[in-house]
C-alpha positions in Angstrom: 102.5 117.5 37.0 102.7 113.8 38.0 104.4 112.6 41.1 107.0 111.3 39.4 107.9 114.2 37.5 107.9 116.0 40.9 110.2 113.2 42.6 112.9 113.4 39.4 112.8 117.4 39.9 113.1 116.7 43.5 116.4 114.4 42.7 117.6 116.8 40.6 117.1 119.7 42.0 116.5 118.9 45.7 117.7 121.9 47.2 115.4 124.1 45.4 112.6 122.0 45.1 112.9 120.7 48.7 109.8 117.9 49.0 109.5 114.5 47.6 105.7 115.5 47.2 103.6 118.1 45.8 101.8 119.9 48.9 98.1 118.5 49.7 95.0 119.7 49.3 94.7 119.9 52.7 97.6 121.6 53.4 97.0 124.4 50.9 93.6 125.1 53.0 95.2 125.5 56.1 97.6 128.4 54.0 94.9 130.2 52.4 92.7 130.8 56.2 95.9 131.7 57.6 97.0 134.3 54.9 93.6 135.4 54.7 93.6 135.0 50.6 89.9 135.7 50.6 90.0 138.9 51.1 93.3 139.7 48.8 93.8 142.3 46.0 97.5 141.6 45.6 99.1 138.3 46.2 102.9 137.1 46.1 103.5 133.7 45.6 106.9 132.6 46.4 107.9 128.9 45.3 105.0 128.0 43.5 106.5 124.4 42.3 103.4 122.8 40.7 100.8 124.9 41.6 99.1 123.1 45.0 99.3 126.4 46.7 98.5 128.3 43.2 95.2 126.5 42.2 94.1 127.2 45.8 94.8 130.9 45.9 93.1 131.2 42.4 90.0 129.7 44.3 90.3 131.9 47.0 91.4 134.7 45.2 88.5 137.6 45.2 87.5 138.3 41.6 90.2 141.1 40.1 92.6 140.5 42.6 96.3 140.4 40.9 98.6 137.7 41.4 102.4 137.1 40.9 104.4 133.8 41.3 108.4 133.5 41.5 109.8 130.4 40.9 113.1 129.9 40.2 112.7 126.3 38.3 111.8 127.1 34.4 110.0 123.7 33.8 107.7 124.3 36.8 106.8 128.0 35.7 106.7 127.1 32.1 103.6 124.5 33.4 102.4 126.9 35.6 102.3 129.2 33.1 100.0 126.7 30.8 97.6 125.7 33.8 96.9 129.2 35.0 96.4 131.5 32.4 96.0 135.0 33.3 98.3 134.7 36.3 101.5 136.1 36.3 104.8 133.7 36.8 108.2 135.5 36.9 111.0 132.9 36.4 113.9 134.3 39.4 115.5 133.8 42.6 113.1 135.7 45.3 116.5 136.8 46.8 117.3 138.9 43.8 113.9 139.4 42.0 113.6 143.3 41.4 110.2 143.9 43.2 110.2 147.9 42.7 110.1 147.4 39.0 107.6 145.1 39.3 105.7 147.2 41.7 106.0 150.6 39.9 102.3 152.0 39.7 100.5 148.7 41.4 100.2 148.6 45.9 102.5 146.6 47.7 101.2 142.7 48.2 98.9 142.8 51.0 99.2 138.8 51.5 102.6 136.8 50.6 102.2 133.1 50.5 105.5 131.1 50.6 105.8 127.6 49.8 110.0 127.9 49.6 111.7 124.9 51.5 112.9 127.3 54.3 115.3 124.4 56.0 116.9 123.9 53.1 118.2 127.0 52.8 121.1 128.3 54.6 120.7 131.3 57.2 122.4 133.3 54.6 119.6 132.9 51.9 117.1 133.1 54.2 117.7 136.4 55.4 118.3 137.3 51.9 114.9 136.3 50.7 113.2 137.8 53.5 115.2 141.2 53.1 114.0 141.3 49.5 110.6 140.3 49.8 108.8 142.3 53.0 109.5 145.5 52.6 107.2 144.9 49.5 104.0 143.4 52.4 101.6 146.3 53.0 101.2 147.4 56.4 98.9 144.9 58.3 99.5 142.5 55.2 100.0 138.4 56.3 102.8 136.5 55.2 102.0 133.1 55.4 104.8 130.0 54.9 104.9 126.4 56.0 107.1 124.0 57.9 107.3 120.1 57.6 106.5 118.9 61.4 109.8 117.8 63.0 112.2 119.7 60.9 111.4 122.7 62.3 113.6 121.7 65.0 116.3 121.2 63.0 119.2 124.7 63.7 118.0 125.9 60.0 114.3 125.8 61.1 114.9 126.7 64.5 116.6 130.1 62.9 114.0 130.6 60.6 111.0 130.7 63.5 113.5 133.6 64.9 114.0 135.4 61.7 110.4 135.7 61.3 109.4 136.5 64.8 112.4 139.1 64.7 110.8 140.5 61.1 106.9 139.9 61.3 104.2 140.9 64.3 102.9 138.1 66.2 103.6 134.9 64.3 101.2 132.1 65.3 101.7 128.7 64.1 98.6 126.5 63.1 97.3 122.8 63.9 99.7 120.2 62.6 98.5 118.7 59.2 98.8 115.4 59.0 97.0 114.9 55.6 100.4 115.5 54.3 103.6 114.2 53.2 105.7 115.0 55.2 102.9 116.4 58.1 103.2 120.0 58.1 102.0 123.3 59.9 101.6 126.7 59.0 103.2 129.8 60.3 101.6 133.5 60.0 102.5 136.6 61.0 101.4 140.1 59.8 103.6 143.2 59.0 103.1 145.8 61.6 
């Protein structure tokens, strides 16, 4: 997807898209260490936008490991779905997306990679997304997400840090990464 494309979606939609720019390369790096993707067999993508964090999970992704992406905007799944055939793309909310079904028969997602625009979202969805989505992490299984630098302070990312230190085992926050727009950091913590 071009930047452009992005930015008009971002216009649009900003409060579901949340950037004015696709994640970097660089960035999507730093995620996959921290989750630990390399060493996967189920993976949860939440917020998959235009794939930066899918093409580099696909890369990291050990050979017959399965993959699933929510994303709650149709055009991006609808590419998504073009670019990266063979991977699964679910069109939902992750608030409301019926993981049990989803699940029946398959383990639970032993590494979740979120690139959802956390300080965007009110408490109130945030708790809701997170209430949906971990009980489905196996047990020592990483959750990994990302925060642009600086609005992390803001009350909305201030809460989330406490959500997920009050929901997830020793979160540990990564180098800044200033190879992207806006600089960013990742946050990691592990179901205990």
């Amino acid at each position: 997807m071009s930047a452009s494309l992005f930015f008009r979606e971002f216009l649009t939609n900003w409060k579901s898209v949340g950037a004015i720019a696709p994640s970097s390369h660089a960035l999507a790096e730093r995620m996959m260490e921290a989750a630990g993707v390399w060493k996967a067999t189920h993976v949860l993508e939440l917020g998959p936008g235009t794939g930066a964090f899918t093409q580099a999970i696909r890369d990291s992704m050990p050979q017959g490991a399965d993959y699933l992406g929510i994303e709650i905007n149709p055009g991006f799944a609808e590419q998504l779905r073009g670019r990266f055939q063979g991977m699964n793309f679910e069109v939902a909310g992750a608030q409301e997306f019926d993981f049990a079904t989803y699940l029946a028969g398959k383990p639970r997602f032993d590494v979740i990679v979120s690139g959802l625009p956390w300080t965007a979202f009110p408490t109130s969805l945030q708790q809701a997304i997170l209430s949906n989505v971990l009980p489905h992490l196996a047990q020592r299984g990483s959750f990994a997400t990302f925060a642009y630098f600086g609005f992390h302070l803001l009350s909305s990312g201030r809460l989330f840090r406490r959500l997920l230190h009050e929901r997830l085992h020793g979160v540990e926050t990564s180098r800044v990464v200033w190879a992207n727009l806006p600089p960013a950091f990742v946050y990691v913590g592990r179901k205990a």
